[in-house]
LODO-639389 format. One record per atom (N, C-alpha, C): residue number from 1; x, y negated, z negated. Coordinates in Angstrom, 2 decimals. Atoms other than C-alpha are relative to their C-alpha. Layout:
# LODO-639389
+-----+---------+---------+---------+
| pos |       X |       Y |       Z |
+-----+---------+---------+---------+
| NUM |       X |       Y |       Z |
...
+-----+---------+---------+---------+
//
This chain:
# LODO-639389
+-----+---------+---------+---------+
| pos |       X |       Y |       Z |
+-----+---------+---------+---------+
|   1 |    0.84 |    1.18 |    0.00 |
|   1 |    0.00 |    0.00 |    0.00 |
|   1 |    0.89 |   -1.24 |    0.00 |
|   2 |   -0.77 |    1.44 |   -0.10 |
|   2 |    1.31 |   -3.68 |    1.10 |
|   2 |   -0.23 |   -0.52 |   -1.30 |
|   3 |    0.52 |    0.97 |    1.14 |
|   3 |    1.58 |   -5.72 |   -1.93 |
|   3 |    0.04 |   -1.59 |    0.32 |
|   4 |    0.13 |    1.46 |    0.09 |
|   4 |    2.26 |   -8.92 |    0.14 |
|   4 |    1.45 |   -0.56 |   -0.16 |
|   5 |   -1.61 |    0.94 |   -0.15 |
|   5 |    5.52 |  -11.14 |    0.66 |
|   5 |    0.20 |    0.43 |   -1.35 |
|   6 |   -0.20 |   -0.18 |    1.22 |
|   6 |    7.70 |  -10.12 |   -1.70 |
|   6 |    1.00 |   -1.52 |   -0.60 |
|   7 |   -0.70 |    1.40 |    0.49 |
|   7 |    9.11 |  -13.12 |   -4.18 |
|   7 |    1.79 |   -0.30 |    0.39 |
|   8 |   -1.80 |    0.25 |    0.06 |
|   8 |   12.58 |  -14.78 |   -4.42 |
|   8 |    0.41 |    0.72 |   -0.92 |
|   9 |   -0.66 |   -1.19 |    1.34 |
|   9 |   13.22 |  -12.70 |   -8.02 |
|   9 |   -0.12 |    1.55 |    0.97 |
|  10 |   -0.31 |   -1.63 |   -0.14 |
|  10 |   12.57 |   -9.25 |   -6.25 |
|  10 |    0.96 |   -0.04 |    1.25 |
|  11 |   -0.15 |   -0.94 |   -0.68 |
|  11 |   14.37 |   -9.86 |   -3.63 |
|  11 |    1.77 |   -0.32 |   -0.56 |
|  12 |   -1.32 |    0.04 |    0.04 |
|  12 |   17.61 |  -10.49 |   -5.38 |
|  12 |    0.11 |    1.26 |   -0.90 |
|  13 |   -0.77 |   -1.29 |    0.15 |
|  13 |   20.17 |   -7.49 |   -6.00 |
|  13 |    1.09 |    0.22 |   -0.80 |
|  14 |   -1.65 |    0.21 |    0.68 |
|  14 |   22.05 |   -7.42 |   -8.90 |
|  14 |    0.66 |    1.45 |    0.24 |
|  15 |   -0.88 |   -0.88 |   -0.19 |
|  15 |   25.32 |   -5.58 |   -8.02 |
|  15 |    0.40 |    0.51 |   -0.72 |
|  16 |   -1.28 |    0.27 |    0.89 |
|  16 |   27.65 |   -6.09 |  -10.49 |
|  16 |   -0.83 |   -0.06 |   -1.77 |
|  17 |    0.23 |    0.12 |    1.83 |
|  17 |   26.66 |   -5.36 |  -14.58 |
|  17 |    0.87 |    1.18 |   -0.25 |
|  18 |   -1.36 |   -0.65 |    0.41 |
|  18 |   29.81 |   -4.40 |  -16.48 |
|  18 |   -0.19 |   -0.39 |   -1.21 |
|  19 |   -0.09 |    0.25 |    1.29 |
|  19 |   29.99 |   -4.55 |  -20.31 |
|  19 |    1.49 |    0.84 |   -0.17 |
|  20 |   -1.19 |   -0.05 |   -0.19 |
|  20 |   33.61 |   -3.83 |  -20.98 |
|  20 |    0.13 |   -0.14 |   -1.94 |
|  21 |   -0.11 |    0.31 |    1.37 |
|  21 |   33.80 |   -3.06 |  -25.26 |
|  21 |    1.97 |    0.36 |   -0.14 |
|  22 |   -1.81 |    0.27 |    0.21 |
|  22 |   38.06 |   -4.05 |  -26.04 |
|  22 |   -0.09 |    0.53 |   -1.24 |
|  23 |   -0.94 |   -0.93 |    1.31 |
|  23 |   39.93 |   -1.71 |  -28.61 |
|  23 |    1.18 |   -0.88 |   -0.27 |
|  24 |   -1.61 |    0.89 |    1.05 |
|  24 |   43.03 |   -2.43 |  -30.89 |
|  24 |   -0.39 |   -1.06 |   -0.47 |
|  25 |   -0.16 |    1.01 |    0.97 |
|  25 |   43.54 |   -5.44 |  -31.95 |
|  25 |   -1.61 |   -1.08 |    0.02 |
|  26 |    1.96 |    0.92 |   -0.28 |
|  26 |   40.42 |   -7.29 |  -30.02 |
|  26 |   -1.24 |    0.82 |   -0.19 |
|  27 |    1.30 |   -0.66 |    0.20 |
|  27 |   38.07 |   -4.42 |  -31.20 |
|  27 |   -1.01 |   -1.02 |   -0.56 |
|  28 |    1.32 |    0.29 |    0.58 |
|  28 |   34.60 |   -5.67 |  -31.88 |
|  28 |   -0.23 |   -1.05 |    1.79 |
|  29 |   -0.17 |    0.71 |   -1.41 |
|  29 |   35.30 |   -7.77 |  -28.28 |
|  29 |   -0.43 |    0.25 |    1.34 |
|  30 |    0.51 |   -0.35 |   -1.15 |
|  30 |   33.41 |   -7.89 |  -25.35 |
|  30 |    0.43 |   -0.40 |    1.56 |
|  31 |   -0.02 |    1.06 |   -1.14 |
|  31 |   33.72 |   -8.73 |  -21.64 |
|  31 |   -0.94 |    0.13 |    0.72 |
|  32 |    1.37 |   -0.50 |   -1.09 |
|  32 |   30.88 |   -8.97 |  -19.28 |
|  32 |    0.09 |   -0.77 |    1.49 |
|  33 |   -0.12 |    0.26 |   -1.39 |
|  33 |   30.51 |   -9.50 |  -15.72 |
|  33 |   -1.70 |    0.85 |    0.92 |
|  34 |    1.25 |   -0.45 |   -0.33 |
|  34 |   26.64 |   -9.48 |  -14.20 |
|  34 |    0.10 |   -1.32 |    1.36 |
|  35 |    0.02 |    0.62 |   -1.51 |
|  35 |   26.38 |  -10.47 |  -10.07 |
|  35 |   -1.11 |    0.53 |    0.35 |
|  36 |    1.15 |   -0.13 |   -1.04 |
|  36 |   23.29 |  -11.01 |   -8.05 |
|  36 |   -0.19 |   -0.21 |    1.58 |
|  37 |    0.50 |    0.21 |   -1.41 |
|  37 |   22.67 |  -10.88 |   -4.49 |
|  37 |   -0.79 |   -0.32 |    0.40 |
|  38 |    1.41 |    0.09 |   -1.33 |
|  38 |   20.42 |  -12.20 |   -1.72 |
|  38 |    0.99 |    0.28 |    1.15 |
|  39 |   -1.12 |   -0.27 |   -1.11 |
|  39 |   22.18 |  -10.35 |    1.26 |
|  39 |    1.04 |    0.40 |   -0.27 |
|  40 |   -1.28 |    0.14 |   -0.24 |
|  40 |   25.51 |  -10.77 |    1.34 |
|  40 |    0.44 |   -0.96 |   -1.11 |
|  41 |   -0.16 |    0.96 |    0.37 |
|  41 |   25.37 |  -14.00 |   -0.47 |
|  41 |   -0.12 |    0.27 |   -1.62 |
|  42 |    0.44 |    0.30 |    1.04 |
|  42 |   25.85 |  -14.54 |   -4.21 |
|  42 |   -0.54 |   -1.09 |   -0.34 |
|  43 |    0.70 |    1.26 |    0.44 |
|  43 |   23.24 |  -16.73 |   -5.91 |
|  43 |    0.12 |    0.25 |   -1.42 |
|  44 |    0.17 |   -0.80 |    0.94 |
|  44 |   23.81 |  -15.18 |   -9.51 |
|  44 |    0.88 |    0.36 |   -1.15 |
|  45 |   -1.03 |   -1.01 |    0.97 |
|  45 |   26.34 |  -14.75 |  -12.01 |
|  45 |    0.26 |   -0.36 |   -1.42 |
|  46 |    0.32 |    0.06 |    0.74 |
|  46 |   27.09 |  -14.54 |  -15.36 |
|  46 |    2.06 |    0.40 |   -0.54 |
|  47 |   -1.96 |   -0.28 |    0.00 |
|  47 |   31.56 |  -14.08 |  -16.32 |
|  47 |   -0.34 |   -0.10 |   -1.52 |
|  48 |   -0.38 |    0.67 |    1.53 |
|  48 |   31.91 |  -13.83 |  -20.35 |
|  48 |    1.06 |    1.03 |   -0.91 |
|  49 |   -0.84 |   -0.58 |    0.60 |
|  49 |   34.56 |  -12.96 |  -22.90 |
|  49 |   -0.76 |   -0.16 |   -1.32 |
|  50 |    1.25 |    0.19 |    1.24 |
|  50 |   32.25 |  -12.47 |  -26.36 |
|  50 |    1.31 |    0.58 |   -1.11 |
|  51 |   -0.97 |   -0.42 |    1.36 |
|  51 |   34.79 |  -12.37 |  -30.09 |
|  51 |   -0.92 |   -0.42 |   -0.95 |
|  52 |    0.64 |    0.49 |    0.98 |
|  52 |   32.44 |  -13.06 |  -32.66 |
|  52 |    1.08 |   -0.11 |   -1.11 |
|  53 |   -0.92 |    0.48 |    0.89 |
|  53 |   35.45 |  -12.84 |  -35.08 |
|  53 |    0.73 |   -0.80 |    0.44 |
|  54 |   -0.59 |    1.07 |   -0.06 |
|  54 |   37.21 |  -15.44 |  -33.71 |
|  54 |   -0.72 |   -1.18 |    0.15 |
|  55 |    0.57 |    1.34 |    0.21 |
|  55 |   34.44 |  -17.95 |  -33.21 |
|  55 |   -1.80 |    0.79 |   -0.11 |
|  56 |    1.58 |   -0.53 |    0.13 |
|  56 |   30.34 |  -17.63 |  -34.13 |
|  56 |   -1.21 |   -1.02 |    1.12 |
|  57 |    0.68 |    1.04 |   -0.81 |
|  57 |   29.62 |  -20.50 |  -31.80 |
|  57 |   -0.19 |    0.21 |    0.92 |
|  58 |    0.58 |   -0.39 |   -1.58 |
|  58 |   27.68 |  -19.84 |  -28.74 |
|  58 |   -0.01 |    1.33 |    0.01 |
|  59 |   -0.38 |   -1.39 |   -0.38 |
|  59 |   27.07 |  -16.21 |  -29.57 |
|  59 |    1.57 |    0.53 |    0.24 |
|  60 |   -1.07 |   -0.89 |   -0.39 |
|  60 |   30.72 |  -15.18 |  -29.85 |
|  60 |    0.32 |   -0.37 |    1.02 |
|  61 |   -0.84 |    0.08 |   -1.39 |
|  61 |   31.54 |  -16.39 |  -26.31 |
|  61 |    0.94 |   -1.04 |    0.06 |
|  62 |   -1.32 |    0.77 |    0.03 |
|  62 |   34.94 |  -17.81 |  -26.22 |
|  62 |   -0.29 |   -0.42 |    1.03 |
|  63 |   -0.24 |    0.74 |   -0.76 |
|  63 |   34.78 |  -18.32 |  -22.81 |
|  63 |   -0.60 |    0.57 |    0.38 |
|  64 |    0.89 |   -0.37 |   -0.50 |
|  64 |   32.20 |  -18.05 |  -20.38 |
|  64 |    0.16 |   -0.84 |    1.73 |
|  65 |   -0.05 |    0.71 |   -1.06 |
|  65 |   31.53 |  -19.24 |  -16.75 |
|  65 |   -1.26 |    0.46 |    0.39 |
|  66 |    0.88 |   -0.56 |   -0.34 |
|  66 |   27.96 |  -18.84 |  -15.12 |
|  66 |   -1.25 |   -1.17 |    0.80 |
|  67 |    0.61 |    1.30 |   -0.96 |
|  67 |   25.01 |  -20.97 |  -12.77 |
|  67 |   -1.13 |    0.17 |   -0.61 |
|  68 |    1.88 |    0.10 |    0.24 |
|  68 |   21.95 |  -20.68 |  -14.56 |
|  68 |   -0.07 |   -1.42 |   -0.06 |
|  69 |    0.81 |    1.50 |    0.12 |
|  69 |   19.65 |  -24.04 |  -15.09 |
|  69 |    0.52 |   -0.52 |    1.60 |
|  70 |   -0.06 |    0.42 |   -1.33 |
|  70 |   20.98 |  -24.59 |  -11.29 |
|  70 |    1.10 |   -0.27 |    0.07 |
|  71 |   -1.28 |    0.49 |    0.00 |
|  71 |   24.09 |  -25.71 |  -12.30 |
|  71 |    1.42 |    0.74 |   -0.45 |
|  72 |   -1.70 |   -0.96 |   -0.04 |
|  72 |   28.19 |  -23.94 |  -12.11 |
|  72 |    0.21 |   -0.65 |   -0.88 |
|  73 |   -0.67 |    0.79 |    1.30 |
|  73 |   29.32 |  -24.74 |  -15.67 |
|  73 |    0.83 |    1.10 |   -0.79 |
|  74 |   -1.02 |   -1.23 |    1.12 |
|  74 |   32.16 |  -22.98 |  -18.31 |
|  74 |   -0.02 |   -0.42 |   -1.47 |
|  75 |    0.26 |   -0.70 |    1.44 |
|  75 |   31.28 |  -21.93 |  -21.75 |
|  75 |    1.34 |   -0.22 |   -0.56 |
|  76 |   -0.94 |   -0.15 |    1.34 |
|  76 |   34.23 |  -22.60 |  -24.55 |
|  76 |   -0.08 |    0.01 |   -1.19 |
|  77 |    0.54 |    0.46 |    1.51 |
|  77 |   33.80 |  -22.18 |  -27.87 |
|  77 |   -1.17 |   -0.82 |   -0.52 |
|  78 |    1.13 |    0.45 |    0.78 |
|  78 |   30.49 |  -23.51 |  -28.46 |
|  78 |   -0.19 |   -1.16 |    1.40 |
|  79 |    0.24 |    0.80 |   -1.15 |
|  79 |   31.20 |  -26.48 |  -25.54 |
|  79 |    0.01 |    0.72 |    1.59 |
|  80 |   -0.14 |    0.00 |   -1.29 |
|  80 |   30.04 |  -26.60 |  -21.92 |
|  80 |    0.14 |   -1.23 |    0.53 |
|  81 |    0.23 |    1.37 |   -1.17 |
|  81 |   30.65 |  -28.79 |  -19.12 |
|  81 |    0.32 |    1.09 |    1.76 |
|  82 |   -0.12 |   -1.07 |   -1.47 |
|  82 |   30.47 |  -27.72 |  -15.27 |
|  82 |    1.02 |   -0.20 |    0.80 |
|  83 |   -1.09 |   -0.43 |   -0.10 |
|  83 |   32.57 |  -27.11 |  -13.05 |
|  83 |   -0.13 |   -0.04 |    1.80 |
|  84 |   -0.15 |    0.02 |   -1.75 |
|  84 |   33.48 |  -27.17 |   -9.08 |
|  84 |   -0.22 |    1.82 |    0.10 |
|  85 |    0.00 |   -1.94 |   -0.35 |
|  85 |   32.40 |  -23.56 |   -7.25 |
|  85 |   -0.07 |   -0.52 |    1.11 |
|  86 |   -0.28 |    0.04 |   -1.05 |
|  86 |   33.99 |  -22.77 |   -4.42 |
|  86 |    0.00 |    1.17 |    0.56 |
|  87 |    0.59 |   -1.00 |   -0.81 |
|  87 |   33.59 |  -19.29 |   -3.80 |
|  87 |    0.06 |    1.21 |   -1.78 |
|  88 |   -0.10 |   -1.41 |    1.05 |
|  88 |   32.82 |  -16.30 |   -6.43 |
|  88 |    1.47 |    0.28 |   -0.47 |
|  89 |   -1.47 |   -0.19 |   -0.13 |
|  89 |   36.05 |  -14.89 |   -5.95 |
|  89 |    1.35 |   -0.63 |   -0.34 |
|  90 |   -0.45 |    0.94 |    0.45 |
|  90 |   37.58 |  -17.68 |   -6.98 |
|  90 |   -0.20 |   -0.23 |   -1.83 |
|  91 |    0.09 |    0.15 |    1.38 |
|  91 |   36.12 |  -18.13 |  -10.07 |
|  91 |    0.38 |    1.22 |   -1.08 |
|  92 |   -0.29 |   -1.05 |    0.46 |
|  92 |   36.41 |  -14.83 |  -11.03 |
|  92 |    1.72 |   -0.11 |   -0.34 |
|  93 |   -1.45 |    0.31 |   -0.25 |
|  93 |   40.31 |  -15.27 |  -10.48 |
|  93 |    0.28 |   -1.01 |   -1.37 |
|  94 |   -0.16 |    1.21 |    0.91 |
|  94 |   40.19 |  -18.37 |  -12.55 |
|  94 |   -0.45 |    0.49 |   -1.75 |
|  95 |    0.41 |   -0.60 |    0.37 |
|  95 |   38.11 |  -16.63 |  -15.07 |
|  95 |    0.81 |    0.95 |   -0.97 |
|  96 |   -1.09 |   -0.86 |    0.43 |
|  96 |   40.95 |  -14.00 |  -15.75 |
|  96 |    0.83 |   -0.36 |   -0.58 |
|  97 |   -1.57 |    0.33 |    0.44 |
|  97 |   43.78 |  -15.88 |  -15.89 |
|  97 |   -0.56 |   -0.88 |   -1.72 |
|  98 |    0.50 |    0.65 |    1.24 |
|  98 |   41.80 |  -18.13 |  -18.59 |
|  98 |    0.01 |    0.90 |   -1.18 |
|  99 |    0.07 |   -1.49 |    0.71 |
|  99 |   41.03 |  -14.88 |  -20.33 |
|  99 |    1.16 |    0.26 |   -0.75 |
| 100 |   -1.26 |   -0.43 |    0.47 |
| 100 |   44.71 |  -13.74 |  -20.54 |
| 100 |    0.56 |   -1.44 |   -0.77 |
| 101 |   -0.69 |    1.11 |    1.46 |
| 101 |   45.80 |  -17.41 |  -22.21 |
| 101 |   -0.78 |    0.04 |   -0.53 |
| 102 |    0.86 |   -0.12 |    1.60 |
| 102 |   42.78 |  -17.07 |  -24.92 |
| 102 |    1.18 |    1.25 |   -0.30 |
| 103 |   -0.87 |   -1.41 |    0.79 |
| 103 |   44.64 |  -13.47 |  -25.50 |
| 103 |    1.22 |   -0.61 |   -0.55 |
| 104 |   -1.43 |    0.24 |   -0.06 |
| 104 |   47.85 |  -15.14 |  -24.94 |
| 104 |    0.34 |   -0.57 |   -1.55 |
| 105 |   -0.02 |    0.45 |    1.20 |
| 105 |   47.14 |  -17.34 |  -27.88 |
| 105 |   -0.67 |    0.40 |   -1.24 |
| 106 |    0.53 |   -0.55 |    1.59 |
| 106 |   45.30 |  -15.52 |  -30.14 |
| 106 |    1.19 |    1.12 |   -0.18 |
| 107 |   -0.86 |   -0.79 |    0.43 |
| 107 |   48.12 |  -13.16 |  -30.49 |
| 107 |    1.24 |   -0.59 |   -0.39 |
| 108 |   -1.34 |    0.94 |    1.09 |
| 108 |   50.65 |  -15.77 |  -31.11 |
| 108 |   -0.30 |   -0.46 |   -1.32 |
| 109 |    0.56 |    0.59 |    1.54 |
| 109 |   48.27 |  -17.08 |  -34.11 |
| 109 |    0.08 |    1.47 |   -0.94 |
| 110 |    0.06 |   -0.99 |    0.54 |
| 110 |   48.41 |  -13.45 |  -35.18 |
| 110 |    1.65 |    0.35 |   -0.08 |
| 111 |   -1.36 |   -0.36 |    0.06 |
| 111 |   52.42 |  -13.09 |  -35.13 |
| 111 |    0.08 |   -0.80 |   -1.17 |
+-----+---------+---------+---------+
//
């Protein structure tokens, strides 16, 4: 049975949902990574590094990157502000390396 044009929500495709729980030293530490499709095209994403023991602000997310409310913005410790997007792939990249200096420095505060 037709049900009729289908909406803009059904017809996007999330690809990408990864929950990623970190051992040793960053146990209790999350990473997540949730991508949506229309096509080919991402309209959709969601990048976060979650420590509730190192900060309680913003849900645990140290650092975050993601487009909801319409707008490309990055999550730090409790502050956002947005941000230039230039391609997924990119941010993702950016994303990482950010990642590895939070590590970088929380393990020097721990030496």
């Amino acid at each position: 049975m037709d049900k009729g044009p289908r909406t803009k929500r059904s017809q996007l495709d999330k690809r990408i949902d990864q929950t990623s729980y970190l051992a040793g030293k960053r146990r209790g530490a999350i990473l997540k990574e949730e991508v949506w499709y229309q096509g080919n095209r991402v309209v959709k994403y969601s990048l976060a590094y979650i420590n509730p023991r190192i900060s309680s602000a913003d849900n645990g997310r140290i650092l975050g990157y993601d487009n909801t409310h319409g707008q490309h913005h990055r999550h730090y410790c409790g502050r956002t502000e947005p941000v230039a997007f230039s391609s997924y792939q990119a941010l993702v990249k950016r994303f990482e390396r950010e990642v590895r200096e939070v590590w970088r420095r929380e393990d020097e505060e721990d030496d």
